[in-house]
C-alpha positions as CSV (number, residue, x, y, z in Angstrom):
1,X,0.0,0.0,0.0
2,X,1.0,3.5,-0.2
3,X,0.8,6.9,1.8
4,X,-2.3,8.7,0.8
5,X,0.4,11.6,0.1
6,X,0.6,10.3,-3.7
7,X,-3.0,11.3,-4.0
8,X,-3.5,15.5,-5.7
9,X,-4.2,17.9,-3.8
10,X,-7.9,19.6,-4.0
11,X,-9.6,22.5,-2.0
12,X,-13.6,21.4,-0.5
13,X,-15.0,24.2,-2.0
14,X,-17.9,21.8,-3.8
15,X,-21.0,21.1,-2.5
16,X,-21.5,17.9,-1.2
17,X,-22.9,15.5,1.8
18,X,-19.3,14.9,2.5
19,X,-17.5,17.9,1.6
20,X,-19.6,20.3,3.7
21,X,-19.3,18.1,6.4
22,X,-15.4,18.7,6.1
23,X,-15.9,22.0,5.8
24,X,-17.6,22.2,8.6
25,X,-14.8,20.6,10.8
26,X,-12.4,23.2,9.2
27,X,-11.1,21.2,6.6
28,X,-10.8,22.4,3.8
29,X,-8.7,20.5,1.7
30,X,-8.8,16.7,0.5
31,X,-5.5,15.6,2.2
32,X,-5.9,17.6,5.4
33,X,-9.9,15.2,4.8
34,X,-7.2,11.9,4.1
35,X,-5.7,12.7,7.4
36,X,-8.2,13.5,9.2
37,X,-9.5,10.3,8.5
38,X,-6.7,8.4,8.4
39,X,-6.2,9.4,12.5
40,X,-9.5,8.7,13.5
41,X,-9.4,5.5,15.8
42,X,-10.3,2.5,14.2
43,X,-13.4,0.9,15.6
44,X,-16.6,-1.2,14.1
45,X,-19.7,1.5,13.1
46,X,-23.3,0.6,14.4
47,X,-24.2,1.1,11.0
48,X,-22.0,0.7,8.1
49,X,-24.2,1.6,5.5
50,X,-24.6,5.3,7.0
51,X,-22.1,7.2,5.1
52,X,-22.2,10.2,7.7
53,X,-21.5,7.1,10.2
54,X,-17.9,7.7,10.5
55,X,-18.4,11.5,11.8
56,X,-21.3,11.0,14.3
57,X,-19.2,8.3,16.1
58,X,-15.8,9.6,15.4
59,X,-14.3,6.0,14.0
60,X,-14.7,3.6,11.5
61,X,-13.5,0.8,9.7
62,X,-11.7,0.2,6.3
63,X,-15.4,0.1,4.9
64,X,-16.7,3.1,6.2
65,X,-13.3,5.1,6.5
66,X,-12.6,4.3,2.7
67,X,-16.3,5.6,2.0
68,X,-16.3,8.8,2.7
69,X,-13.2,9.6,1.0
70,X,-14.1,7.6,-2.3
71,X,-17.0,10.0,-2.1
72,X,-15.4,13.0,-1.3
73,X,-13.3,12.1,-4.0
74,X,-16.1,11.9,-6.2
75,X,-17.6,15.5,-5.7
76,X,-14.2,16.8,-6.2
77,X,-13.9,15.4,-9.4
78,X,-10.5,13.5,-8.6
79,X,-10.2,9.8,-10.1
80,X,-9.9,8.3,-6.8
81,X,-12.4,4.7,-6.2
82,X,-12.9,2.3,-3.8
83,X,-11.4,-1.0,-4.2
84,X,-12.6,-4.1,-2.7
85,X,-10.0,-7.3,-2.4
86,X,-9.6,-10.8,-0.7
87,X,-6.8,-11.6,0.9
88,X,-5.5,-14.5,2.8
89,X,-6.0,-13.9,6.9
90,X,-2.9,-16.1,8.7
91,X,-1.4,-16.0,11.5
92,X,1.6,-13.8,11.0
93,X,-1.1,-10.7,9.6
94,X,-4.1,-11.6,12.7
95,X,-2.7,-13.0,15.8
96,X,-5.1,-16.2,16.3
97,X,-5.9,-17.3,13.2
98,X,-4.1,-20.4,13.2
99,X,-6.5,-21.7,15.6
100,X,-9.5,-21.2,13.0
101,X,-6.9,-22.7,10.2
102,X,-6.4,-25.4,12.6
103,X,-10.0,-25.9,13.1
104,X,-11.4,-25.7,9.6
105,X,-8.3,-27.5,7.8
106,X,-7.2,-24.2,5.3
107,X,-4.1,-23.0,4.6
108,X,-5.9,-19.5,4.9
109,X,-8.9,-18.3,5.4
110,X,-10.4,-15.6,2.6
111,X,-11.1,-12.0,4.3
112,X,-12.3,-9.1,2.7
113,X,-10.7,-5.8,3.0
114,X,-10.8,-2.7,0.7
115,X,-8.6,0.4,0.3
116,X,-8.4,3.4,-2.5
117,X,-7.2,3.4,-5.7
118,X,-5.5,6.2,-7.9
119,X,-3.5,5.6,-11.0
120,X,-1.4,2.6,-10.0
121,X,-1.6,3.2,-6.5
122,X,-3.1,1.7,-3.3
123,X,-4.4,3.4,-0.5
124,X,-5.1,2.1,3.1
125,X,-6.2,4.4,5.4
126,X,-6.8,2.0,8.6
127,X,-3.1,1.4,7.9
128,X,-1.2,2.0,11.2
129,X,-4.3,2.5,13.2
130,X,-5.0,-0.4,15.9
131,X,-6.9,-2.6,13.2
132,X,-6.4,-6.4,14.5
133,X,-4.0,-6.9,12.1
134,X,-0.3,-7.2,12.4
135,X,0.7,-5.4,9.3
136,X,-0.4,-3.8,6.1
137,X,-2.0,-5.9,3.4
138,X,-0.6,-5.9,0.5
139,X,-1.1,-9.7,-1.5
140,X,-4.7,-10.2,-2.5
141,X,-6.5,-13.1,-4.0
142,X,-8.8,-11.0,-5.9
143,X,-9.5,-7.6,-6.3
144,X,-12.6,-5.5,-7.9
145,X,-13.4,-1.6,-8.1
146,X,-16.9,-1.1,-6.3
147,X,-19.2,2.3,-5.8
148,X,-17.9,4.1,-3.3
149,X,-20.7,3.5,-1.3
150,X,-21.5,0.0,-1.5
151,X,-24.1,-1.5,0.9
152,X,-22.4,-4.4,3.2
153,X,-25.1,-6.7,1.5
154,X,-23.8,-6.1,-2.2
155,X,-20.1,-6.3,-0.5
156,X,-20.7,-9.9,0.6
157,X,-22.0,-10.4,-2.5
158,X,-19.2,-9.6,-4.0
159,X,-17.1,-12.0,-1.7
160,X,-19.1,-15.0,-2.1
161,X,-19.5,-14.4,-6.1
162,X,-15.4,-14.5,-5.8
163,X,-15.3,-17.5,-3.5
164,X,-17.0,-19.4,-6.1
165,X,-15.6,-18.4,-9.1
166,X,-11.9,-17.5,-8.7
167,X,-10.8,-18.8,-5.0
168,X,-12.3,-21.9,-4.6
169,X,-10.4,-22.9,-7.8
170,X,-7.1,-22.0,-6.5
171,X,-5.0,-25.8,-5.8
172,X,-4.5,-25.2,-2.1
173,X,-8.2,-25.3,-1.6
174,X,-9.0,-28.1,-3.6
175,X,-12.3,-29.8,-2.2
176,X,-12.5,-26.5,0.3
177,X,-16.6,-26.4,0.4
178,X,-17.6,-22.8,0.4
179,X,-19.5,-24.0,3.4
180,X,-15.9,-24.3,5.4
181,X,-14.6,-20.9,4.4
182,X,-18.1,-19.3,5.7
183,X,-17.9,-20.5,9.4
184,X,-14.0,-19.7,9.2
185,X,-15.1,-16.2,7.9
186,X,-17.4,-15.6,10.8
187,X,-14.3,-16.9,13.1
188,X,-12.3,-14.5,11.5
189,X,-14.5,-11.4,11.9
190,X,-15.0,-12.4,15.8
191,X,-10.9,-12.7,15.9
192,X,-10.4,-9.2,14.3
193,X,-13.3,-7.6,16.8
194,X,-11.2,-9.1,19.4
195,X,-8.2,-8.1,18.5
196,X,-9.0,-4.6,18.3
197,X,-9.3,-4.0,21.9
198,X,-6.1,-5.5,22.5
199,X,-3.7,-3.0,24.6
């Protein structure tokens, strides 16, 4: 991943849900909206399809942080999208997961995770916050450009489309059932939750 430095520089001065919420906080440029972002704590939203979310409850997660930024983005003009990818969760990036790879019998189990993307570049703005996760992730098993604001049901959709037709192919999960990978997912999610409120 990169810094969200490499991204260009843009005043708020459009009108917008998102940018006159920046404005409102003083902010009134799209990095200075990156960082801002970028250093609010990282924590699960009560709702994750509420793209004001992140700024009533002063967190958010890769989903909702990534949101509001692809969507400032978008009513500054600047060709800056949401990606969505899958990568493989073991134990050296989440602490705990070779338990659940114990468990279920996989040599990884299939997360999914999104960032920004402009140009060439990757952008991870839950990078270096307290995430449950060791260290950046950069190696994905699939990737796809989604809407900026895409509902967690069309996400998962999106995941479970990919399981079927690119992962579940792959050699090392040869007679995997998507079943498996399902109940290891839901592991997985309970394992990152945890991890987050580690000291």
């Amino acid at each position: 991943m990169n810094p969200y430095a490499i991204f260009p520089e843009r005043g708020v001065h459009e009108s917008g849900a998102v940018s006159d919420t920046f404005r409102s906080l003083g902010i009134h440029s799209f990095l200075e909206a990156c960082r801002y972002v970028h250093e609010l704590p990282y924590g699960y939203n009560s709702d994750r399809d509420d793209l004001m979310i992140l700024f009533k409850e002063k967190m958010g997660t890769c989903s909702t942080k990534h949101a509001v930024i692809a969507t400032l983005a978008a009513e500054l003009g600047l060709a800056i999208s949401r990606g969505v990818g899958i990568y493989p969760m073991t134990e050296a990036i989440v602490t705990g997961a070779y338990k659940i790879l114990s468990e279920y019998g996989l040599p990884y189990v299939p997360m999914i995770h999104c960032f920004l993307e402009y140009e060439n570049y990757r952008v991870d703005l839950t990078e270096g916050n307290r995430n449950g996760k060791n260290r950046p992730i950069d190696d994905f098993l699939y990737t796809d450009r989604v809407a900026a604001t895409i509902s967690a049901k069309d996400e998962y959709m999106i995941y479970r489309k990919a399981l079927s037709e690119v992962i579940l192919k792959r050699a090392e999960l040869k007679g995997v059932d998507i079943k498996r990978i399902l109940h290891a997912r839901e592991e997985g999610l309970i394992l990152l939750k945890a991890n987050i409120q580690m000291p």
